[in-house]
N, C-alpha and C positions, 0 to 999 in steps of 0.2 A: 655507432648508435644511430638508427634511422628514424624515422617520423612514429612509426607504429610504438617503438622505445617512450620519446614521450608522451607518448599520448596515451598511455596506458598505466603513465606517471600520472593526468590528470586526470584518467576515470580514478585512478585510488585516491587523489583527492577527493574527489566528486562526492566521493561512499560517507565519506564524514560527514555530510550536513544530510543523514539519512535517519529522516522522521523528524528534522525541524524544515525544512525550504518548502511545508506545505503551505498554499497550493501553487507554489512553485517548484518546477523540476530540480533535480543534485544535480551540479556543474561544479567543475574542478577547471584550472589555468594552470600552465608552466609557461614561463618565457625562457626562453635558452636566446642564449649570447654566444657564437665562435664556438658552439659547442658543449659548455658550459649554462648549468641553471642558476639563473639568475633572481628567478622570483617566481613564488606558488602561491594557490590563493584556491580557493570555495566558498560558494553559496553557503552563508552559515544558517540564516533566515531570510522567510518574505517580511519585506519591506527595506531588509538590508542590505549594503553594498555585494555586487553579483562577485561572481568568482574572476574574470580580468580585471576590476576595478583593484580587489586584494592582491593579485601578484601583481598589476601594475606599480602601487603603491611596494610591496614589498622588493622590486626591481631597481625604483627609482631612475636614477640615471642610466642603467646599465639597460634599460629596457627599450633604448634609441638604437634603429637600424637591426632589432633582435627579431626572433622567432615566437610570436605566439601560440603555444598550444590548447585549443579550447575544446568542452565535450559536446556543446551546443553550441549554435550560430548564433552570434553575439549577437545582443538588442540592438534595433535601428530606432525605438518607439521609447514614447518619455511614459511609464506607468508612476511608480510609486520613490522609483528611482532613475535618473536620467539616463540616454542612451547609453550605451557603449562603446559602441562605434566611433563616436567623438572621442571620450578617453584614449582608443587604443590608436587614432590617427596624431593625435596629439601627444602620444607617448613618442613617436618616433618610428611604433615597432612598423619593419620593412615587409613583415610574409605572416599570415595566417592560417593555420590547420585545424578544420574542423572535423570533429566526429562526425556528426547527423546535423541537421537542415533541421531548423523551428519546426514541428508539428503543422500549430498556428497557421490553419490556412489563409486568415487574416495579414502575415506577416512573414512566411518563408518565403526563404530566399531575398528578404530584403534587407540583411544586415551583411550578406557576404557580398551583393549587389553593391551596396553603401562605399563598402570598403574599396572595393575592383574600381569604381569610381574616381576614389581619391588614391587612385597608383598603388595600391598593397596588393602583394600577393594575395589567392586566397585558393589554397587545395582543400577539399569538401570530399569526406567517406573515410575517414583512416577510423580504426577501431570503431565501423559503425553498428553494427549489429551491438556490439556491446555496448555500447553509449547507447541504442533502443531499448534495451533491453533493462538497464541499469533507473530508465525513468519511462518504463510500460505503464505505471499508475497514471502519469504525466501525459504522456502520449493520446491514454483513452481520453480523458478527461477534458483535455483543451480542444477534444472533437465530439462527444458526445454530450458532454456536459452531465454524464454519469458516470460513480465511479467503479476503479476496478475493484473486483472482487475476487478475493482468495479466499476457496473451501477448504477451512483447517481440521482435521480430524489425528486419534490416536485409536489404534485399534489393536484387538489381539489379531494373531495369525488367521484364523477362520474369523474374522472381520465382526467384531462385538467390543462396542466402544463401553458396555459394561454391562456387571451379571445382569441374573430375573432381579435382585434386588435393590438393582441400580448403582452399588458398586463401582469405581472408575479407578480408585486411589494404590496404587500406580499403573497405570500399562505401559508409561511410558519411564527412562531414566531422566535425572536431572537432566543431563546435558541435552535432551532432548525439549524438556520443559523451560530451557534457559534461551534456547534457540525463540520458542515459541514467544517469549517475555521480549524478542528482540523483534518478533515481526506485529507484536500490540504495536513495539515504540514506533515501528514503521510506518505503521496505517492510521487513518482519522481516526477510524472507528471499529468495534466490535459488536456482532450481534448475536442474540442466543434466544431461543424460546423461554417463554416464564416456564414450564416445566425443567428446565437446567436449573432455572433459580429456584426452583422450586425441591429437587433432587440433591444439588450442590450447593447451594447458595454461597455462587463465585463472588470475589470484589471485580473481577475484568478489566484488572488495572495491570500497569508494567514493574515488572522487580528487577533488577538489572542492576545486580549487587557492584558497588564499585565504578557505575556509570550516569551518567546523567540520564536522563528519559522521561520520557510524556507519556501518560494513561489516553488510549483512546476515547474517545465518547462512546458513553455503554448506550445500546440499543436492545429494547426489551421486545420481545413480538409478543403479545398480550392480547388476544381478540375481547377476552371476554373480562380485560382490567380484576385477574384473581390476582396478581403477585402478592407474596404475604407484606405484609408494612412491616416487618420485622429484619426484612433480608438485608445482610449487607451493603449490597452496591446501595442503603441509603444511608448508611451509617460511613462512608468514608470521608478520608480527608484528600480528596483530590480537586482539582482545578478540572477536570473534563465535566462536560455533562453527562446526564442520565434520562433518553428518552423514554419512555416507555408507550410502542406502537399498538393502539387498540381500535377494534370497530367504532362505529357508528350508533351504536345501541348499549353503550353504558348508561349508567346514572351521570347524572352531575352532581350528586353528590358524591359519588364512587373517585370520578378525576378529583375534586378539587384533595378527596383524603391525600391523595396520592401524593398531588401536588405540594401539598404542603411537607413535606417529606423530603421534599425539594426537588423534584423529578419532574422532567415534563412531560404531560399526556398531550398524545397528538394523536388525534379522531384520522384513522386510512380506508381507502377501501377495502370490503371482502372478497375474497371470491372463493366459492367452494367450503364457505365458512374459517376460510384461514384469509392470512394478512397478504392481498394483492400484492408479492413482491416486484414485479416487473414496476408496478407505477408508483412503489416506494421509492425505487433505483432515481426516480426521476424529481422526489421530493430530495431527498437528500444530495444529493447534487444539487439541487436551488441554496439548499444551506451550505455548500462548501465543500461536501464531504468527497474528496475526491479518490479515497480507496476505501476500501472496508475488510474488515476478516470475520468469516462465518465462523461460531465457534460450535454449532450444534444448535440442539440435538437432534436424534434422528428425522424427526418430522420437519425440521426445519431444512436441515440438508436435502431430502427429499422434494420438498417444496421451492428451493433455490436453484434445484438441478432441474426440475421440471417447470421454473419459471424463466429458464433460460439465461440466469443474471450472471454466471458464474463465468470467471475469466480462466482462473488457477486453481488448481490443487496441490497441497501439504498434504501428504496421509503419511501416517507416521507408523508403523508396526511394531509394537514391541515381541520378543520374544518369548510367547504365553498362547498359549491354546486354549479354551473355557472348555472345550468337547461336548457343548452340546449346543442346542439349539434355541432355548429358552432366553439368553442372553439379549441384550440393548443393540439391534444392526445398524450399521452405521446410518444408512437410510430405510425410515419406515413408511410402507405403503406399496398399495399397486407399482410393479415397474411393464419394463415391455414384455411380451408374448416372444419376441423375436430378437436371436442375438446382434440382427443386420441394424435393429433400430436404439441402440445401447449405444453411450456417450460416448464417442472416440474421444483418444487420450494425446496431443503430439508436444513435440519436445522433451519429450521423458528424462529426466535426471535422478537418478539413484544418490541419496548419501548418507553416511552410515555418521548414529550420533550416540557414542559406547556400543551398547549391542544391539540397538536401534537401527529399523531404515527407512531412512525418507522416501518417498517416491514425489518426484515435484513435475509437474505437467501442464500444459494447457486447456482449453477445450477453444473448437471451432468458435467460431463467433456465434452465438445463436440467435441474436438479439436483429 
């Protein structure tokens, strides 16, 4: 068993504190001893003990002279919880193996610096693309102080997220829809146009039968503050919040109905008579928000894509043709003239969910 072995024991750690360690990255620890694992541990929450503090303590004494396996470069810095660095010299442990290097350009490379310092081993890159990959929300964020964003869609085959009558209910199977309930618990936040609320009136919370999970914070795009006062997402019992994003040229009587509903209206820029997404990106990352998932609908998608915010795509397919042309497209409005100036797609991963297929991708940076 070589290094790659466990360190690929503490990304599957890591994956468990996935949609609580925000706005802190998932970090997983193994310490091995002569060969033998000694002690495991993850990031369970921010503000809680990191992920070598839990296998240190779960190692105890067996963690003198051992191997630490860690998915990030352990803290050198006292935030909300003290270094780490200090724990793991003080444990004993003799060698450290890091996945990926702090983002933080404030602080990479000075916890493996730390260590090298006080005599520890310290090998840096094993499983690292997957340890970036594993906390891409993490990575943008502690650089842009925006967050990432994934455009989630389900479409039929010839690409209609639903009929002329607006119609949606099913294109997609359960196990496809249970996937999606896993990547709300993922992200801060979710966002949709009042016309989804308007069409569906979602709750755009998490169901994850048999699991614990967090409802994101619902984001409403609303220029002209119509949502009905009746819709669900004001009627639930969740702990997340419910923004609702509208122009500059409401009533103040119109916000305060809203508000009292218990939603909060936040006055954004326009442009183009739709909701300035690029310099929303830049408000909600002031509040925390460090990923988001689009859930629609068409003009919204359209508007995300052409405001350049979008990190990834989810597009789901189910097995249904509408055969015509009258149907809901997945994005509405002018696109390009030219197939040279059309969104390239990389990273592509295919995966089938029953008789569903995901297609999951990146886009260039555009921003």
């Amino acid at each position: 068993m070589d290094d790659r072995y466990f360190m690929k024991m503490a990304l599957g750690m890591a994956v468990r504190g996935e949609g609580f360690t925000s706005p802190n990255p998932m970090v997983g620890a193994v310490i091995v001893n002569d060969g033998t694992v000694v002690g495991m541990g993850y990031h369970k929450a921010a503000g809680g003990a990191h992920a070598e503090i839990h296998a240190i303590r779960d190692a105890g004494l067996s963690a003198n002279d051992a191997t630490l396996y860690v998915t990030l470069e352990p803290c050198n810095h006292t935030g909300r919880t003290p270094p780490c660095t200090v724990s793991i010299i003080d444990a004993g442990i003799k060698r450290v193996v890091v996945a990926a290097r702090d983002p933080n350009p404030d602080v990479e490379g000075g916890g493996i610096k730390f260590l090298q310092q006080h005599g520890i081993e310290v090998e840096a890159g094993i499983c690292e693309d997957e340890a970036k990959k594993l906390n891409e929300v993490f990575n943008k964020y502690i650089i842009t102080k925006r967050p990432f964003v994934t455009a989630k869609c389900a479409s039929t085959l010839d690409g209609r997220i639903a009929t002329r009558t607006f119609d949606s209910k099913w294109i997609t199977c359960p196990e496809s829809r249970r996937f999606v309930h896993g990547l709300r618990h993922a992200c801060d936040a979710i966002m949709v146009g009042v016309e989804t609320v308007k069409q569906d009136d979602p709750s755009l919370t998490t169901r994850l039968e048999g699991k614990k999970s967090l409802d994101p914070v619902r984001i409403i795009l609303d220029t002209k503050l119509s949502v009905p006062e009746n819709a669900k997402i004001f009627q639930l019992d969740s702990a997340a919040d419910t923004l609702i994003i509208t122009g500059d040229s409401v009533s103040k009587e119109k916000k305060e109905k809203i508000e009292k509903k218990g939603a909060r209206v936040i006055e954004a820029p326009v442009k183009d008579g739709l909701i300035n997404l690029y310099q929303l990106m830049d408000y909600l990352g002031h509040l925390g928000i460090t990923s988001l998932l689009i859930e629609g609908g068409s003009r919204v998608n359209a508007s995300a894509f052409r405001a350049g915010i979008v990190d990834k795509i989810c597009f789901f397919y189910g097995p249904r043709i509408l055969g015509g042309d009258d149907g809901v497209p997945v994005c509405r409005g002018p696109g390009p003239a030219l197939m040279k100036d059309s969104i390239p797609i990389t990273g592509v991963r295919v995966r089938q969910f029953g008789d569903d297929v995901m297609v999951e991708g990146y886009l260039c940076s555009q921003e």
